[in-house]
Every structure is written in structure tokens, then in C-alpha cells.
C-alpha atoms as one frame of an Amber mdcrd trajectory, in Angstrom:
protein
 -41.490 -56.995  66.116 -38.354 -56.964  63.923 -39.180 -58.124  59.831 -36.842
 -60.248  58.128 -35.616 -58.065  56.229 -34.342 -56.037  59.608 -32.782 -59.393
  60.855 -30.765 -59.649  57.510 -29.676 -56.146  57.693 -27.990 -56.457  61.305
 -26.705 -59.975  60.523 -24.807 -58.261  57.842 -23.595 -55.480  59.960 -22.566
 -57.914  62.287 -20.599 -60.001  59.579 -19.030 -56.290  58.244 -17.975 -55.455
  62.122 -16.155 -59.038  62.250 -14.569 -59.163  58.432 -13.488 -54.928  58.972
 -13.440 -53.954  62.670 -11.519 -51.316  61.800 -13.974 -49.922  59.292 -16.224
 -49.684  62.483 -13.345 -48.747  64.928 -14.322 -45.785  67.418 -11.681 -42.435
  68.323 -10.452 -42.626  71.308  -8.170 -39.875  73.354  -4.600 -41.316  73.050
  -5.048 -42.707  69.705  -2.294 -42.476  66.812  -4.048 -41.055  63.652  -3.131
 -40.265  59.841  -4.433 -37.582  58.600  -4.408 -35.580  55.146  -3.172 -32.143
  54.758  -5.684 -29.806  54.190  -5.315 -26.777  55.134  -2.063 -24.836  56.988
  -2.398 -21.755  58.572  -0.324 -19.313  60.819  -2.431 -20.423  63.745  -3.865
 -23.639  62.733  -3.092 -26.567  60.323  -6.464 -28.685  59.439  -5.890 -32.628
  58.561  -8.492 -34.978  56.392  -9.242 -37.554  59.342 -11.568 -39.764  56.760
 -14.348 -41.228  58.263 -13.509 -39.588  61.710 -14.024 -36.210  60.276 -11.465
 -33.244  60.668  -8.652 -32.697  62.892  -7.068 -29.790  63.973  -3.992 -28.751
  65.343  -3.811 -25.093  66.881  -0.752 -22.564  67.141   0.367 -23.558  70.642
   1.354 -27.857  68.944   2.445 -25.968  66.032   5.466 -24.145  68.138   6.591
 -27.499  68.755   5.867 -29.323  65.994   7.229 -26.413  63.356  10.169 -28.774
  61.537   7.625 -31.466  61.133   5.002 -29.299  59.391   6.904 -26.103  57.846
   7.463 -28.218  54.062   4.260 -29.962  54.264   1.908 -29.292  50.769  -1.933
 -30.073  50.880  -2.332 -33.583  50.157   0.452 -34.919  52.736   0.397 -37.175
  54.803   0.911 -36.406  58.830   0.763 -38.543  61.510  -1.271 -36.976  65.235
  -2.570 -37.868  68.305  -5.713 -37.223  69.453  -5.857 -35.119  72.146  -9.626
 -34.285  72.614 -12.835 -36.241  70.220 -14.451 -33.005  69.934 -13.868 -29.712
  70.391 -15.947 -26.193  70.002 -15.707 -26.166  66.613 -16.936 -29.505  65.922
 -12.652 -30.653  65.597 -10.817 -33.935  66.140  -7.846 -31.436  68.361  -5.079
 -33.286  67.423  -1.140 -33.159  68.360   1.555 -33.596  66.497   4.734 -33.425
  69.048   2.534 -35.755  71.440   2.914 -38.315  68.055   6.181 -37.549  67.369
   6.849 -38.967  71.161   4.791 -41.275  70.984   6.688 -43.197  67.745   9.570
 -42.344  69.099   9.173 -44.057  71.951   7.552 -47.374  70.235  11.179 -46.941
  68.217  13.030 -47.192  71.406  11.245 -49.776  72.948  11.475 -51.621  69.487
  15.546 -50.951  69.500  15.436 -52.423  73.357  13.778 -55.680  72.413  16.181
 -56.235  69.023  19.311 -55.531  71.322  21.285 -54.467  68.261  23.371 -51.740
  68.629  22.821 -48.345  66.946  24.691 -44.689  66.142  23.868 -41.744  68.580
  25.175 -38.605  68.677  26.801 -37.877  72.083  25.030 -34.013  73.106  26.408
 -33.352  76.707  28.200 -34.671  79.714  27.660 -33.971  83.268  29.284 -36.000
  86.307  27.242 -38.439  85.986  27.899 -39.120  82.646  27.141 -38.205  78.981
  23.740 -37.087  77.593  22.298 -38.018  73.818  19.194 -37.258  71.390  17.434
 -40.204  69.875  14.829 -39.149  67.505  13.693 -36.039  69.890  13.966 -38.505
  73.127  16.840 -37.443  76.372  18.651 -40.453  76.248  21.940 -40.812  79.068
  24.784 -42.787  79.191  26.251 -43.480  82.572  30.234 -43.574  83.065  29.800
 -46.662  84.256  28.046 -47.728  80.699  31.156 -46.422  79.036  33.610 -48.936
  76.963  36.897 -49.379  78.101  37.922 -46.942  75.569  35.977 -43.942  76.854
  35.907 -44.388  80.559  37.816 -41.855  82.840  41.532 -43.049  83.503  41.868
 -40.775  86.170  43.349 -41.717  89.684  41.913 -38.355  91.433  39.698 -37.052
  93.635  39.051 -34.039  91.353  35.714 -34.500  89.634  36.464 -31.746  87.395
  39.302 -34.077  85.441  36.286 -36.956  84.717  34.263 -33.896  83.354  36.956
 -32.582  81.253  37.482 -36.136  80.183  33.867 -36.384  79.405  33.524 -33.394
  77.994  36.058 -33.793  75.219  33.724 -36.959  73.933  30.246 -34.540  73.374
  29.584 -33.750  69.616  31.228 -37.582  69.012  29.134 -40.729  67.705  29.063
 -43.807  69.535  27.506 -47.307  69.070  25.146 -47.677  72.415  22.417 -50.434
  72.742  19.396 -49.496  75.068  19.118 -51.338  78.136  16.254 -49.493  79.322
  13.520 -47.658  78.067  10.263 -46.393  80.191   7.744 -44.344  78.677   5.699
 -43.759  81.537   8.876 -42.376  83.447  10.653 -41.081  80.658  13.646 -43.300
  81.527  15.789 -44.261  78.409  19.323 -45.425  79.444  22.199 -46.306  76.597
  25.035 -48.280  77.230  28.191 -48.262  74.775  29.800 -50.849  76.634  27.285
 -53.524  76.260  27.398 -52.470  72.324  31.079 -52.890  72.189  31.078 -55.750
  73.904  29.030 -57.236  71.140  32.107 -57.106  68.891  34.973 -57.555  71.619
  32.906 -61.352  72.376  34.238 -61.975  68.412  37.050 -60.259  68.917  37.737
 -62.499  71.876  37.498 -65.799  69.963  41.426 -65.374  69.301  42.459 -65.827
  72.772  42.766 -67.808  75.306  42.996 -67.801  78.935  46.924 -68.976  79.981
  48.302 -67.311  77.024  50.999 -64.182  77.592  50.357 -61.527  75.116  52.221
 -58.417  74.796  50.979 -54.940  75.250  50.497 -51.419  75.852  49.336 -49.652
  78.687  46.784 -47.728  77.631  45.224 -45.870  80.332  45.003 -46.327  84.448
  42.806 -46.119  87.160  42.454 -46.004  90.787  40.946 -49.651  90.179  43.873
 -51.110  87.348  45.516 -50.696  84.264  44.158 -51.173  80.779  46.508 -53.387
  78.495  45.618 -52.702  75.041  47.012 -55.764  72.220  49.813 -55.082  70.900
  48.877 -57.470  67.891  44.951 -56.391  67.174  44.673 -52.634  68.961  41.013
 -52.995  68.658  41.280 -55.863  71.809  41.790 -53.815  75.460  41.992 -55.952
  78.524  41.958 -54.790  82.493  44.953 -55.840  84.821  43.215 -55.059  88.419
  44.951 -53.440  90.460  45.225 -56.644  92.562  47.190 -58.485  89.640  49.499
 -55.638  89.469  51.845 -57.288  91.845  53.002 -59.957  94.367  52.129 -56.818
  97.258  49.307 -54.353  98.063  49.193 -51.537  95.474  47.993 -48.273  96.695
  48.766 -46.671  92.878  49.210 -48.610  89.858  51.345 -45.514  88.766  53.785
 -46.997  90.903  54.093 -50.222  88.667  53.288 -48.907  85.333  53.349 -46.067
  83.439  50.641 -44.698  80.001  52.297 -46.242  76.574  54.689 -48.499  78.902
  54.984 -51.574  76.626  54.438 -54.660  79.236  53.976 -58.622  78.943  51.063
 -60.031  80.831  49.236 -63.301  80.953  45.403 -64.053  80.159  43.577 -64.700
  83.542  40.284 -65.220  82.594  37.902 -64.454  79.674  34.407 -63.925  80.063
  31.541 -61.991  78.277  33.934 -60.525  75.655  35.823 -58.982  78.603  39.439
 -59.705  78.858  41.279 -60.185  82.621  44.440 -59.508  82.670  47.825 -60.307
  85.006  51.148 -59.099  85.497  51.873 -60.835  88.733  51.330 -64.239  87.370
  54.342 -63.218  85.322  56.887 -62.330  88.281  58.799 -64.849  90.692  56.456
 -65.379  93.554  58.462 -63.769  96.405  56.527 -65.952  98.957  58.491 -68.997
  97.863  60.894 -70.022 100.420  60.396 -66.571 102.009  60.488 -68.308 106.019
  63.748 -69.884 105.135  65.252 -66.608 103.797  63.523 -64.680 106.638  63.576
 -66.319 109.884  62.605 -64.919 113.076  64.949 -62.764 114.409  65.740 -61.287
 111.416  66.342 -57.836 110.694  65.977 -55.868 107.938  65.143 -52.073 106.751
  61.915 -51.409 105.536  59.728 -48.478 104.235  56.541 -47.469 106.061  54.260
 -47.596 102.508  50.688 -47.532 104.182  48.691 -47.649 107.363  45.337 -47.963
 108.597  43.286 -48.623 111.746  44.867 -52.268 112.085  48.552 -51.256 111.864
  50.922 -50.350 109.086  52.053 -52.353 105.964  56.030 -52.085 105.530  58.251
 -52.845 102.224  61.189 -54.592 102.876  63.442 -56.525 100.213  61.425 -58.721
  97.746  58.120 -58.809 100.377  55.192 -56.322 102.519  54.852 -57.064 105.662
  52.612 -55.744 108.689  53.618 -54.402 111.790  50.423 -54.576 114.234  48.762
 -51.513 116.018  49.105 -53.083 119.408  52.430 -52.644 119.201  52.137 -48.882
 119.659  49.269 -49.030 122.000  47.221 -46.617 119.722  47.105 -45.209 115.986
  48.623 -41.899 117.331  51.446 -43.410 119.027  51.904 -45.361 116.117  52.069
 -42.406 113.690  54.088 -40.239 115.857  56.850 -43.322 115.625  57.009 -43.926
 112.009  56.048 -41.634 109.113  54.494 -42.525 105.651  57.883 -43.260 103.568
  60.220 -42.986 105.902  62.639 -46.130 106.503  63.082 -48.148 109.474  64.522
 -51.192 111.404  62.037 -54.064 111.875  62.881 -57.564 113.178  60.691 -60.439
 111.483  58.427 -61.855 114.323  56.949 -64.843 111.567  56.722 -65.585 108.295
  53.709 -67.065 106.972  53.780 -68.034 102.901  50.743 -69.728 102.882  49.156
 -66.927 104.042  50.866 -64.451 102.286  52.062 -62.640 105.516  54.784 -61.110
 107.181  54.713 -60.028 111.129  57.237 -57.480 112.086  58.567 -55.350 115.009
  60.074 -51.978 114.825  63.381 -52.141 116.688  63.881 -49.497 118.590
């Protein structure tokens, strides 16, 4: 039978365990601790763990641990993870790296949710893209998370000119915001685009779409040609490669060349990310095309591509198509005309509103 006085004393545990619940708090493996210095040995380093006794970390942490520990004077303050409540000797076994991850990854995670973006220093660069350190975490940046300004200009099969390219931005700094971070899977991606696109959205402000700004080309691509402002160099936009011209372009080199100065309008502007044209600049050759060309008509014309469906021919201001049926078969048709070579087609139809022009070789 319990006595009063035992009833008061575990009411006022109980009211101690609600006002300090940490006071009361029980170790668990996984938890981060702060510990004391109070001892630091070759093989072992022994931390003040207060009312959860002594911790210990042994030789094998310390390898990995060593810049973290090598200045530290008794009394200092370290932070661990416990690894194991008790071990033969009556030790808290602790680990220090284990924390160090641990916080660093809470920092990430932190960094992810703020969405502000942040220096890192760029340590590698593979195919895939580059690779960085943040605070003792692999962090990557894929090429295709790459600002305008970085990304590989390269119209080429040859991987080896993207690495060189990539490779020539390692030991650099770049702003990067983290758009994912997964401590169970050790997953931390960076992106510098979405950080510079932070800026370029303010940047932005100062256009509009309609407007005709003048430029310079500052790099190309299989996929277009970047335009950077000739009046704020900081502002880059993208011509694609289908607002290169009136016609299919197989190579934007063929339109434009690096540094060319060039006039182009505004097309659209969206998430800080300019859109650029150069065709909306140039007389639309379509206009009045069936009257100039009508059927019958014939003119000279350079074989500039083909594929499965036939073979698309320059002629004058225009591209038109000659079909594979024609020929009866691909090889027939490539053993009667030859990428580049110049021929005489007759126009079967014109079509403006659909942007086409049939044709017929003549033999």
C-alpha cells in the first residue's frame, strides 16, 4: 500500500518529466549528442556525455574524423552520434564522421526547403555532367542543370568536346540551388540554372515580348543559337533552331556564325527565360509564293536533305519536297540525286498555307 508521502514523490516526478522531458530523455542508437572533450588519445578520444555518462570514439572514426578533432583542447565542445548505448568498457561508442553527415545533410535539406541559391565549388566533370563538395556531401550537377552560360555549344557527335568543355569549368564557383536532396539514397542534385534563373526573372522585367533587340551570338547548338544583349550582357536569350529561318535548318552554322552581331525579335518570355526569333524578322517567302511559282514551273534547286519520306530541295527564296514515290524506293532515289548537288525540278503545287512546296525532278 503506497503512503502519501510515496504518492507526492511520483506526482512530482511526473510534473518534472512534463516541465523537463529532456532532463528525463533516454539514448537512443542514431541520436545526435554534445559531448565535452576529455580526453584525446592516438587511438581513442573520450567525450563528457553529462548525465548519459562517457562516450568514446575509437581509432578506426578517428581516421575519418582527423580535421574535425586534430585542434580540439580538453574542454571543447564536439558534436557525435551514437553508434552503440554500451559497449565493453561500460562506453557511449560514439561517431563523429556519422555526425558530421548527419548535419550535413539536415543543412542540405534545410538549403532545399529555403530555395535560395548558394556558392559551391565545382570538383569534377564527367559526361554526365559536373561533380561538387558541399560540406563533405557528393553533390552533381547535370548538363542539363547548367545556365545558358555554361552549357556545351557544341554541334558534334564527339562526347569528348562536351567533356573538354566541362572540364575547363572544375576548380570554378557557381551559384546552384538544390532541387533534390535524399538522405536515405544519398541523392543530392544542384542546379545552376534554376539559381540563375532567379536573377535573369529580374533581369527580365526590362523586356518585353514584340520588342527587336540587338545582339550577339554567343554560342550554338545542334538545338539553336544563344543571342546574348547587346545592351545588358548579363541577359542571354535562345533562338531555336526552328526560328532560325523561313526553311528547315539542319545547322544553325549555316545561318549564323559565334560573335556574329544579329537583330532578332522577343517571341515569348517566360520563367526568366528569354525566346528568341530571327525569322519573324525576314520577308515571309510564302507570301504570294503560288503566284510566283505556278505549276509547271521550273527551276534549279539543291538537294539539302533527305529522309525516309523523300528529299527536301532549296530553290530560290523557298524548300520544297520532292516525294519518295517518285523514285519507287530510297535507293533509287539516292542513286538519282546526291546530297548538294543541283538539279532541275518542275513545281507540281504550291501550298502557302501549308508552308509546302511539291516538286518533280525533270529528267
Amino acid at each position: 500500500m503506497q503512503t502519501n508521502g510515496t504518492k507526492n514523490s511520483i506526482s512530482r516526478l511526473a510534473e518534472l518529466v512534463k516541465e523537463e522531458p529532456a532532463a528525463f530523455g533516454v539514448l537512443k542508437v542514431g541520436d545526435l549528442v554534445e559531448g565535452t572533450l576529455l580526453e584525446r588519445g592516438a587511438r581513442r578520444i573520450l567525450l563528457d556525455l553529462g548525465r548519459h555518462g562517457v562516450g568514446v570514439v575509437y581509432q578506426g572514426e578517428l581516421m575519418g574524423a582527423r580535421s574535425a578533432v586534430k585542434n580540439l583542447e580538453p574542454g571543447a565542445a564536439l558534436h557525435a552520434k551514437v553508434v552503440a548505448l554500451d559497449n565493453e568498457e561500460g562506453y557511449v561508442e560514439l561517431s563523429i564522421a556519422e555526425a558530421g553527415r548527419q548535419k550535413a545533410w539536415a543543412a542540405a535539406v534545410e538549403l532545399k526547403d529555403k530555395g535560395e541559391p548558394f556558392p559551391v565549388k565545382v570538383t569534377g566533370a564527367n559526361k554526365g555532367g559536373l561533380t561538387a563538395d558541399l560540406e563533405g556531401l557528393p553533390a552533381f550537377i547535370p548538363v542539363s542543370q547548367l545556365a545558358p552560360e555554361h552549357y556545351p555549344r557544341v554541334i558534334s557527335e564527339d562526347k569528348s568536346e562536351i567533356g573538354k568543355m566541362l572540364q575547363a569549368i572544375v576548380g570554378t564557383e557557381l551559384s546552384v540551388k538544390i532541387i533534390d536532396a535524399n538522405p536515405r539514397t544519398g541523392k543530392l542534385i544542384l542546379s545552376e540554372r534554376e539559381a540563375a534563373e532567379v536573377s535573369m526573372r529580374e533581369l527580365v522585367k526590362n523586356y518585353g515580348e514584340g520588342q527587336v533587340i540587338e545582339g550577339i551570338v554567343s554560342g550554338i547548338a545542334d538545338f539553336g543559337v544563344f543571342v546574348r544583349f547587346a545592351d545588358n550582357p548579363s541577359v542571354e536569350g535562345l533562338i531555336h533552331v526552328s526560328e532560325l529561318d523561313h526553311r528547315m535548318v539542319e545547322n544553325p552554322k549555316e545561318v549564323v556564325k559565334l560573335d556574329e552581331a544579329v537583330k532578332v525579335k522577343i517571341a515569348e518570355i517566360k520563367d526568366g527565360k528569354i525566346s528568341l526569333s530571327l525569322k519573324a524578322l525576314k520577308d515571309d517567302p510564302w507570301v504570294g509564293a503560288a503566284e510566283r511559282y505556278p505549276t509547271g514551273t521550273e527551276v534549279n534547286g539543291l538537294v539539302y536533305a533527305m529522309n525516309p519520306f523523300g528529299a527536301l530541295i532549296n530553290f530560290a527564296d523557298l524548300q520544297g519536297q520532292i516525294h519518295v514515290t517518285e523514285f519507287g524506293s530510297i535507293e533509287e532515289m539516292k542513286k538519282q540525286l546526291v546530297m548538294g548537288k543541283s538539279y532541275v525540278f518542275a513545281v507540281q503545287e504550291v501550298k502557302p498555307a501549308e508552308r509546302r512546296a511539291l516538286l518533280k525532278l525533270k529528267k
